[in-house]
C-alpha positions as CSV (number, residue, x, y, z in Angstrom):
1,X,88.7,134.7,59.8
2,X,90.8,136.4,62.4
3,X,94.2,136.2,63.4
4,X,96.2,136.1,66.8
5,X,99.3,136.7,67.8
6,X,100.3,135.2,71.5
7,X,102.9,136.0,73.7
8,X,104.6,135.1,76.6
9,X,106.9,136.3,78.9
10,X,108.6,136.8,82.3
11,X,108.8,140.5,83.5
12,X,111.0,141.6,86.5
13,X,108.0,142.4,89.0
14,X,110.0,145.6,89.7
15,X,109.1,146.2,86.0
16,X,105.4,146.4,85.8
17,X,105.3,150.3,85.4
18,X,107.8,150.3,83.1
19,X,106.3,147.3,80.8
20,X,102.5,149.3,80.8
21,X,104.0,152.1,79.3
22,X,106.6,149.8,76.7
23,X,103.1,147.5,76.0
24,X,100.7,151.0,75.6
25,X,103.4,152.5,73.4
26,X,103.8,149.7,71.1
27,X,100.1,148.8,71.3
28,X,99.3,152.1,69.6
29,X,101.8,151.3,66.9
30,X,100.3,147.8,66.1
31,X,96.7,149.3,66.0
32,X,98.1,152.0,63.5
33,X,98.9,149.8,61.5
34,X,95.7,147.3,61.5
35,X,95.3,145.5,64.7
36,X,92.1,145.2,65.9
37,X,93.0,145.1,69.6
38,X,96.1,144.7,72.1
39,X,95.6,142.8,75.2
40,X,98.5,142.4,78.1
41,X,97.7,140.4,80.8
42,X,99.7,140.7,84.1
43,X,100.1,137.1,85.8
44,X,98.2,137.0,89.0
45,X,97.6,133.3,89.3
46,X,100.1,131.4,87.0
47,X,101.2,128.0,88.8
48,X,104.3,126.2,88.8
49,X,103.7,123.0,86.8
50,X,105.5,120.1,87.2
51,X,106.0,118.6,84.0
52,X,105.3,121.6,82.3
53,X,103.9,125.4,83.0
54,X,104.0,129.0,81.8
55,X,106.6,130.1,84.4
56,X,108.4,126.8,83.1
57,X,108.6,127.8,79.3
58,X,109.7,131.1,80.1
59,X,112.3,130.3,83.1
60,X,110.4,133.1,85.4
61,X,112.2,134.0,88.1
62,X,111.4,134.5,91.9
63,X,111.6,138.1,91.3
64,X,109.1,138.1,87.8
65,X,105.8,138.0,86.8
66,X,104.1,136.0,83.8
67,X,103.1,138.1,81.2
68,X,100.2,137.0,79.0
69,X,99.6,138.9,75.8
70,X,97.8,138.9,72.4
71,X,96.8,140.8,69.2
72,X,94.1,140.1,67.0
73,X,94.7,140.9,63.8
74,X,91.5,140.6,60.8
75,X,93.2,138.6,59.2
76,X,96.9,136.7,58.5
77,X,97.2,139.0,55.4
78,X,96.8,142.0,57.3
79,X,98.8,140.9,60.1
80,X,102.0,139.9,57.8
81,X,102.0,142.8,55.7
82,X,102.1,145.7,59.7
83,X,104.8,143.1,61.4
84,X,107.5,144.4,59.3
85,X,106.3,148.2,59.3
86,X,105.7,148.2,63.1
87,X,109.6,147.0,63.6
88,X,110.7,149.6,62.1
89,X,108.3,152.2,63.3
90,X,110.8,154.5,65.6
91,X,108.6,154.0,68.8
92,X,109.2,150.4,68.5
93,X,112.7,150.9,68.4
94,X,115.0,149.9,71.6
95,X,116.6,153.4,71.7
96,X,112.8,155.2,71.9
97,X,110.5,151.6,73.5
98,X,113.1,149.8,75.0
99,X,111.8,145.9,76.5
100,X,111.7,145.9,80.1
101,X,112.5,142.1,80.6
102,X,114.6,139.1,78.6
103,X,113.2,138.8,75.1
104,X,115.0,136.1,74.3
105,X,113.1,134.4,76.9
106,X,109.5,135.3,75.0
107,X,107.7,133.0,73.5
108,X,105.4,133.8,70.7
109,X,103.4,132.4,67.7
110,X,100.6,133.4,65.5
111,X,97.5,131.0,65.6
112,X,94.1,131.1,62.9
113,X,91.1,131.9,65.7
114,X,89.2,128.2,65.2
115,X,86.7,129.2,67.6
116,X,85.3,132.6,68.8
117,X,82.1,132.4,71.0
């Protein structure tokens, strides 16, 4: 069964250009190396909760954007054995790909696909 990987984060607005290119560059890498696809979804409708929210987890700002993203991976195996060679692949690297927003502020996890209509 397939595997995920989800992300998100808050992206300074001013940003977007410069996070397409970071999120093709380093989409390339994590297809080299076995994923079966990239997505990155740029929040156009992502309320304010009030308990809680996306915009909430990731303390966006006034001036950011959600950012919603994935990679599907065949499987956990395949997945766990490209994470280490895509971090040190040099166009992952923050000299070459550098991350347009907060990464500490990212929130990610890797989830077994339950359902897949």
């Amino acid at each position: 069964m397939s595997f995920v990987d989800g992300f998100v984060a808050a992206v300074p607005t001013a940003n977007k250009e410069k996070y397409r290119i970071h999120a093709e560059q380093a989409g390339e890498v994590f297809k080299e190396f076995g994923a079966l696809a990239v997505v990155e979804c740029w929040g156009n409708e992502v309320p304010e909760g009030k308990l809680t929210s996306m915009p909430q987890a990731v303390r966006c700002q006034a001036d950011e954007t959600v950012v919603f993203s994935w990679i599907i991976w065949p499987d956990k195996t395949t997945r766990d054995e490209a994470m280490p060679k895509v971090m040190k692949d040099p166009r992952c690297s923050e000299a070459l790909n550098p991350m347009p927003f907060d990464a500490k502020r990212l929130i990610y996890g890797g989830f077994d696909v339950l359902v897949n209509i």
